[in-house]
C-alpha positions in Angstrom: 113.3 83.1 95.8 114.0 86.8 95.6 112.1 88.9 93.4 115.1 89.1 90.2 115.3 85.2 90.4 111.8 85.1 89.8 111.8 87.4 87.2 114.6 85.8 85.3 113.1 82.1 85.9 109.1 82.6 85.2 107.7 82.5 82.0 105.6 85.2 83.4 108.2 87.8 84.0 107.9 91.2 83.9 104.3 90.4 83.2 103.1 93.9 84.6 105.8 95.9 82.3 103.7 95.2 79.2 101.0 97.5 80.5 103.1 100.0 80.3 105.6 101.7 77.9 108.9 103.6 78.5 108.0 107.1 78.4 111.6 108.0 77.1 110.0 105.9 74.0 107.4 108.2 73.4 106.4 111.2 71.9 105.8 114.1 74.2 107.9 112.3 76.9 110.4 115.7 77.1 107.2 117.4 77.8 107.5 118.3 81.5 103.5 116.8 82.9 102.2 118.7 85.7 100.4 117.6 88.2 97.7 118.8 91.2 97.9 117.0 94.3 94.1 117.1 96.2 94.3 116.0 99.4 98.0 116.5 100.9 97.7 114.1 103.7 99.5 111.1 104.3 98.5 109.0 101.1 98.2 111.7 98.9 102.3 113.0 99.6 103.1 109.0 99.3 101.8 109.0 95.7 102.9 112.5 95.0 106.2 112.0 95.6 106.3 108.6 94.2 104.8 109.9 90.9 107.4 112.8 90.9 109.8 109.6 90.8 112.9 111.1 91.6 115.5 109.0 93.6 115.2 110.9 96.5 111.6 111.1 96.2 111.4 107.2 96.0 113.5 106.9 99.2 111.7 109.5 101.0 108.3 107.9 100.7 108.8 104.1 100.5 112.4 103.8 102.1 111.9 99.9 103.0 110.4 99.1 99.6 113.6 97.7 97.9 114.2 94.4 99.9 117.4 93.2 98.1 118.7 96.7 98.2 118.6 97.8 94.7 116.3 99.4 93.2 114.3 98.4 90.3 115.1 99.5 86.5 112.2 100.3 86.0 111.6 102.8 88.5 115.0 105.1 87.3 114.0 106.5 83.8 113.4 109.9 84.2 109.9 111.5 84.3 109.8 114.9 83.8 107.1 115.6 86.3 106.4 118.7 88.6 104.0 118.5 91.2 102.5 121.8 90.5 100.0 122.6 92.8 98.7 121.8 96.1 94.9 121.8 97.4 93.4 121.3 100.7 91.4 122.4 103.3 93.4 122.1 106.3 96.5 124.9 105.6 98.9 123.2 108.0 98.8 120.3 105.5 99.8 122.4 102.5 102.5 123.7 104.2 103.9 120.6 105.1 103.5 119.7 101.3 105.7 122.7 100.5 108.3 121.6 102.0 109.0 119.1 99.3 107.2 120.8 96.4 108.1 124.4 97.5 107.8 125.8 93.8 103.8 124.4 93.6 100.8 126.8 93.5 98.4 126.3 96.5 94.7 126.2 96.6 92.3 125.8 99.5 89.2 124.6 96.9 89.7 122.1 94.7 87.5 124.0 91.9 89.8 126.4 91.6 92.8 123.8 90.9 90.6 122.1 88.2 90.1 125.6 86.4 94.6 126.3 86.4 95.2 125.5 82.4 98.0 124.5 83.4 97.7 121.4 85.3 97.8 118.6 83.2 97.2 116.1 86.0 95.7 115.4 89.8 95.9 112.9 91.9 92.7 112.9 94.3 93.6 111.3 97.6 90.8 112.6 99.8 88.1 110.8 102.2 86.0 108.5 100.3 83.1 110.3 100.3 84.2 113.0 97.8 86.0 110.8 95.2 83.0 110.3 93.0 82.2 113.9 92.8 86.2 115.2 92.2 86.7 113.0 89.6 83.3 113.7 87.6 84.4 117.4 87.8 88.6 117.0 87.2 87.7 114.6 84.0 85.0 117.3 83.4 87.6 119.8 83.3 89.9 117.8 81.2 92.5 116.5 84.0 94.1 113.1 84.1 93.3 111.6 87.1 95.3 109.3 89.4 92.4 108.2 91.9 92.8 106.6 95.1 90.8 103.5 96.4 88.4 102.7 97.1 86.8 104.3 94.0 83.1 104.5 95.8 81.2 105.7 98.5 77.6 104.0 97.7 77.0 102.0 94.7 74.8 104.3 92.4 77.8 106.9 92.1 80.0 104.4 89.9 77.4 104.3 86.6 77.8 108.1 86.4 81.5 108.0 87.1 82.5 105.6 84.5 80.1 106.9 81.8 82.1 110.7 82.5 85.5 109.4 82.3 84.2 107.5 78.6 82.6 110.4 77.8 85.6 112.8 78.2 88.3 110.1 77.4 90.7 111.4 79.8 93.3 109.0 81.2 92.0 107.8 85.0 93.8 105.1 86.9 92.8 103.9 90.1 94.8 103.1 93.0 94.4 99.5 93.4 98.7 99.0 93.2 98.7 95.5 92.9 97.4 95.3 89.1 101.2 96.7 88.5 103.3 94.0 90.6 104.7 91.2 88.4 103.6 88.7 91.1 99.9 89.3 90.8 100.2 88.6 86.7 102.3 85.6 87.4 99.4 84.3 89.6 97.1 84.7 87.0 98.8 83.4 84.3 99.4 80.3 86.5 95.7 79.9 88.2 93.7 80.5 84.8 96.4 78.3 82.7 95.3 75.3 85.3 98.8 75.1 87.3 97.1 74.3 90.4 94.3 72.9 89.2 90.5 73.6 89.5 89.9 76.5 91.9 86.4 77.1 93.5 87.3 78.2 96.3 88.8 81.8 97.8 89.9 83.1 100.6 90.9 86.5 101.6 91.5 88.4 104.9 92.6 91.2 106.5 93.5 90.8 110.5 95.1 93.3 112.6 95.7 93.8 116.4 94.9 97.4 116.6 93.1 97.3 120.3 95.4 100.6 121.0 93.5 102.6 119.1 92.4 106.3 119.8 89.7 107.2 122.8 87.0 108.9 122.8 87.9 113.1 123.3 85.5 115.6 123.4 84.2 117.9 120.2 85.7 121.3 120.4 86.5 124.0 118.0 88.4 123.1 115.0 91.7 124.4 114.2 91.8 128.0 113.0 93.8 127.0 109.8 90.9 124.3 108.9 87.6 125.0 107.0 86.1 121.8 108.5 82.5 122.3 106.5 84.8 122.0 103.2 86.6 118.9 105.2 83.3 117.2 105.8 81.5 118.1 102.1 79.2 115.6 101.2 79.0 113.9 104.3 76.4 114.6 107.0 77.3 118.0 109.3 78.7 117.2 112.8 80.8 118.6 115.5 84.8 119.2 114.8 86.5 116.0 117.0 90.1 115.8 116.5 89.4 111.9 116.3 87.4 112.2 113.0 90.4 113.6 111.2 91.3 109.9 111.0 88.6 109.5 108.8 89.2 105.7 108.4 87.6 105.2 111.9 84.0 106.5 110.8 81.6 105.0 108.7 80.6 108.7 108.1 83.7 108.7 105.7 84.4 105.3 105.2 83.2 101.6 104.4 85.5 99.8 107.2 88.1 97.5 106.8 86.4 95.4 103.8 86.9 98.6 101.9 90.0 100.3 103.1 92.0 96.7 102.9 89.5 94.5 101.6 89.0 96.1 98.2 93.1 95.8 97.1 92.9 91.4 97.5 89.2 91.9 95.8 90.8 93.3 92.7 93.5 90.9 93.0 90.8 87.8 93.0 89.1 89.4 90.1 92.6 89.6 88.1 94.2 86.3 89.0 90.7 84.3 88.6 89.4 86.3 86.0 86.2 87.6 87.0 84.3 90.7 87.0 80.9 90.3 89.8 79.8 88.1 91.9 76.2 86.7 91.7 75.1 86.3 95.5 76.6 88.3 98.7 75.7 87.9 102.8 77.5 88.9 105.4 77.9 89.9 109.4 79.5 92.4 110.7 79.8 93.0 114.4 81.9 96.0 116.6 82.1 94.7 120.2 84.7 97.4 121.5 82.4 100.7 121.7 85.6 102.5 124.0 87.6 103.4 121.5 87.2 106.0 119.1 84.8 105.6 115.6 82.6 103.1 114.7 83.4 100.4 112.4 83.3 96.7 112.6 85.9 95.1 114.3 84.9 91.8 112.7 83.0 91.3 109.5 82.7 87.9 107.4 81.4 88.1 103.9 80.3 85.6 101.6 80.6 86.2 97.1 79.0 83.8 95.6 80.7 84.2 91.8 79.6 81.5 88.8 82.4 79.5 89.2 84.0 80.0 92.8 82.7 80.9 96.3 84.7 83.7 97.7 85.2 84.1 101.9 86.4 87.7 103.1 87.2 87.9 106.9 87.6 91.6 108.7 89.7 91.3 112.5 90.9 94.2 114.3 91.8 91.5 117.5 94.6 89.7 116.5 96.6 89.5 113.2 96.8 86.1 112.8 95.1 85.8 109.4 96.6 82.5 108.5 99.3 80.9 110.8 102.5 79.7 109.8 105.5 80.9 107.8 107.7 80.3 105.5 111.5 81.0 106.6 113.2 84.0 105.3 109.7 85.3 103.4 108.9 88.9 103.9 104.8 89.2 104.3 102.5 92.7 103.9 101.9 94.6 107.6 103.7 91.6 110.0 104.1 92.4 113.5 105.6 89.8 114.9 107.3 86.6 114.4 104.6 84.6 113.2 101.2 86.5 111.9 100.3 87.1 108.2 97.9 89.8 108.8 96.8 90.0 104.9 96.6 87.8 102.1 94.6 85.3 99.2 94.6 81.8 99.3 93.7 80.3 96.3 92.6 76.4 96.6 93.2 74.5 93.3 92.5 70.4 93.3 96.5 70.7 92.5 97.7 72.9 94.5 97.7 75.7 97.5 98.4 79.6 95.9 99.2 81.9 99.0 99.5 85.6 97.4 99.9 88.8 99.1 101.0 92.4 98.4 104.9 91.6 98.0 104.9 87.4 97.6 103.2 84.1 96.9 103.7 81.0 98.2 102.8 77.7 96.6 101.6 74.5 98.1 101.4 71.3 95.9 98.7 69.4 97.2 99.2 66.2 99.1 97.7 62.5 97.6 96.8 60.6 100.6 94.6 58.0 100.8 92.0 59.4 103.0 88.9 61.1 102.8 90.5 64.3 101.3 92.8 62.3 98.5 92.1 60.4 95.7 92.2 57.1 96.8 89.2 58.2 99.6 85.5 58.4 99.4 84.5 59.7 95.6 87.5 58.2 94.1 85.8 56.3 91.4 83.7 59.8 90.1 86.1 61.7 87.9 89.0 63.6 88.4 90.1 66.9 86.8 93.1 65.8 84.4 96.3 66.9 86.4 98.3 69.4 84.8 101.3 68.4 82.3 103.8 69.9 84.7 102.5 69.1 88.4 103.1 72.0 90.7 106.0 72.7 92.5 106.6 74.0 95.9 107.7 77.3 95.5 107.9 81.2 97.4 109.1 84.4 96.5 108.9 88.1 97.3 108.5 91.1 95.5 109.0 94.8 95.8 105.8 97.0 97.3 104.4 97.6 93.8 103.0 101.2 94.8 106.2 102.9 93.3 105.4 101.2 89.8 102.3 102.1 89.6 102.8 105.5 90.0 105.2 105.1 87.3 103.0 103.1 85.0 99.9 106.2 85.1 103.0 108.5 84.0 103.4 106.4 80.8 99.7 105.6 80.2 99.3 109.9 80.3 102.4 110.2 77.7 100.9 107.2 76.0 97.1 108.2 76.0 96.7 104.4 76.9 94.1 102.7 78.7 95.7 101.6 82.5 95.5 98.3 83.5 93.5 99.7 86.7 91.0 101.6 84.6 88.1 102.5 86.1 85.8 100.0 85.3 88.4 97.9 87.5 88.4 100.3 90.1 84.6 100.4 90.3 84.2 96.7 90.3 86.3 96.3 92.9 84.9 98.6 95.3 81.7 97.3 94.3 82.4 94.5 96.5 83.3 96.0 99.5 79.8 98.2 99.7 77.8 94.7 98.4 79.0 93.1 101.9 77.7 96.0 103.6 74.8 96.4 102.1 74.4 92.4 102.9 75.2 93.1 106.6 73.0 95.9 107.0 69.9 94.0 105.5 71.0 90.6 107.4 69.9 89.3 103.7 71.6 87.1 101.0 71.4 89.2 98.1 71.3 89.2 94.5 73.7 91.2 92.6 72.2 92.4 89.6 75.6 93.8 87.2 73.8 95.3 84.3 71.4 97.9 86.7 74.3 98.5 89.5 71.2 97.5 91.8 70.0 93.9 94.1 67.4 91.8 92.5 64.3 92.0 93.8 65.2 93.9 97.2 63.5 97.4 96.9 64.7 97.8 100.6 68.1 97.2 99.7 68.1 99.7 96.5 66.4 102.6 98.3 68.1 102.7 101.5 71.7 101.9 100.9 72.9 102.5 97.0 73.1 106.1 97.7 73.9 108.5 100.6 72.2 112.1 99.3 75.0 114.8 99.7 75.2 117.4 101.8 73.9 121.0 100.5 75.7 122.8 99.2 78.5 120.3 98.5 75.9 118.5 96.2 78.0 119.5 93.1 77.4 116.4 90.6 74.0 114.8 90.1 74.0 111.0 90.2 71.6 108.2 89.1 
């Protein structure tokens, strides 16, 4: 099923469209919204230009997005927005960024960008470990804020975060993308309205062969155009290393792989099973391969215990078989080959199997053997969970990469003043449980999430060694805790 069929045939269609509203339908919407881009690398142009929104923008920075070849409605009302200024560190970056926004003022501090009047807007799309600190000061200053996962670097910044975007009631959306795909709303509407039955049970991983990544080099000088103690801020001094410019590969500037991937699918879970925190967390994490460059895990299993599901997260940078088998003609998130299914949720109802990742689902009615695992095997006289009115179908479908919408959707909630589905009490929440499995792995401890404090029960070790990372003098600009 493509993804206009499904539209047209679910009773969940165009689910994700409700969070949003038309900004031609609004007031202000001829108001022309400008916007500060912080952090023009890769991820931060991608959202830039997709929030710009204009047809060559869209192209440009998601050109295989659009699977049946047209693209959606949605995306073509106009916008009226000018990426009006540019900030980072490294000046070869800004200049690149001119290219395509060749009108926008340029800044190589980001405090300066938050004091121009005349940015309405920023996006903040830098390494993780200043996001807490940028968006205190940009919602401070009275910016919207567009804010890239994950939302967190340690735990203990995301009290103070939220309580500053309340507190200033500017509009902050985070980037967890797939709270704006139809799918994901679809696959809540069917797992909490029982279609597959009673789910207590989630899976989620992220597997990747990336054994070709970088080796070691040697620290030298950095690059005249790049101020590297305003790259590295908060995070602890160390030699330039062209390597570390890919921040993702350091735990200096990064969680790993249950944080950069992990923390989209744990949004997802928390949206389609309708949760919020888990109660319990442990976890392993292991890095075998010490040649190439960085440190993180290149495996890591971690274990939520929530009140009414277990939830199992699996890290693998050795292969990207995540879950074997296909279904013909489907499209799935980062494959490779022929066969892998690098990323993805499984959600396993008594009814039925609901395979869901960033652009499809799959669904797999449950088969009624009479063995051990059906209900004619052992347990059959205990009771059963009434099967639903309308037994589950096998079904599949795909959907466009839901990054372009989303972009969209913080342009109407800004016109709107309206609360985004990815507010950031999502965003924090979701995060939340990428640092938990950490924390879980670095203690070798089951723990015992405590949601009301942001702290572990009864784990002093826990709390004082790994909630918070001091910062760096004098990039210590916001006081946490």
């Amino acid at each position: 099923m493509q993804r206009r069929e499904f539209l047209k045939t679910s009773t969940g269609a165009g689910m994700a469209a409700w969070t949003a509203v038309s900004a031609g339908q609004v007031r202000g919407a001829n108001d022309r919204l400008r916007v500060g881009l912080i952090g023009c690398g890769g991820r931060g142009t991608f959202d830039a230009r997709l929030m710009r929104g204009t047809p060559e923008d869209i192209q440009a920075a998601a050109p295989g997005n659009y699977h049946d070849g047209n693209m959606d409605p949605r995306l073509k009302e106009p916008r009226n927005v000018e990426i009006a200024a540019l900030c980072d560190c490294y000046e070869s970056r800004i200049t690149s960024a001119k290219r395509w926004a060749p009108q926008a003022k340029t800044y190589a501090e980001f405090r300066k960008l938050l004091e121009d009047k005349e940015i309405d807007a920023v996006i903040i799309a830098t390494p993780d470990p200043w996001h807490a600190q940028m968006l205190v000061l940009a919602v401070g200053a009275g910016k919207d804020v567009y804010l890239e996962k994950p939302v967190v670097y340690r735990l203990k910044e995301a009290k103070t975060m939220v309580d500053a975007v309340r507190r200033s009631k500017q509009i902050v959306q985070v980037g967890t993308q797939h709270r704006s795909g139809d799918h994901f709303a679809e696959a809540a509407r069917m797992v909490q309205g029982g279609k597959i039955g009673e789910v207590h049970f989630v899976r989620v991983w992220n597997y990747m062969a990336r054994m070709g990544s970088a080796p070691p080099v040697a620290d030298s000088d950095p690059p005249a155009d790049l101020n590297w103690d305003a790259w590295l801020g908060p995070s602890p001094k160390a030699p330039f290393n062209r390597n570390r410019l890919n921040y993702r590969s350091f735990m200096d500037y990064t969680n790993g792989l249950i944080s950069d991937y992990g923390n989209h699918r744990f949004d997802s879970v928390h949206q389609i099973m309708g949760a919020e925190n888990p109660l319990k967390v442990s976890s392993s994490a292991v890095r075998f391969d010490k040649q190439k460059a960085g440190d993180i895990y290149d495996f890591q299993q971690a274990t939520y215990e929530y009140p009414n599901f277990i939830m199992s997260y699996e890290a693998c940078v050795y292969n990207g078989h995540g879950l074997g088998g296909r279904t013909p003609g489907m499209r799935y998130y980062g494959m490779q080959g022929t066969e892998d299914r690098p990323h993805g949720m499984a959600f396993y109802g008594t009814e039925a199997a609901l395979f869901v990742d960033r652009i499809g689902m799959e669904l797999y009615p449950e088969g009624r053997g009479g063995g051990m695992g059906g209900r004619g095997g052992r347990g059959a006289a205990a009771a059963q969970p009434a099967a639903p009115a309308q037994p589950a179908e096998r079904f599949h479908m795909n959907e466009d990469e839901p990054t372009p919408l989303h972009t969209k959707y913080f342009v109407d909630y800004v016109r709107n003043r309206k609360e985004p589905a990815a507010n950031i009490e999502v965003g924090v929440r979701a995060t939340a449980i990428s640092c938990m499995g950490n924390v879980a792995a670095w203690t070798g401890r089951k723990l015992t999430w405590d949601a009301a404090s942001w702290t572990f029960k009864g784990d002093a070790e826990a709390n004082a060694k790994y909630l918070f990372r001091e910062y760096r003098k004098p990039w210590d600009l916001v006081k946490f805790g």
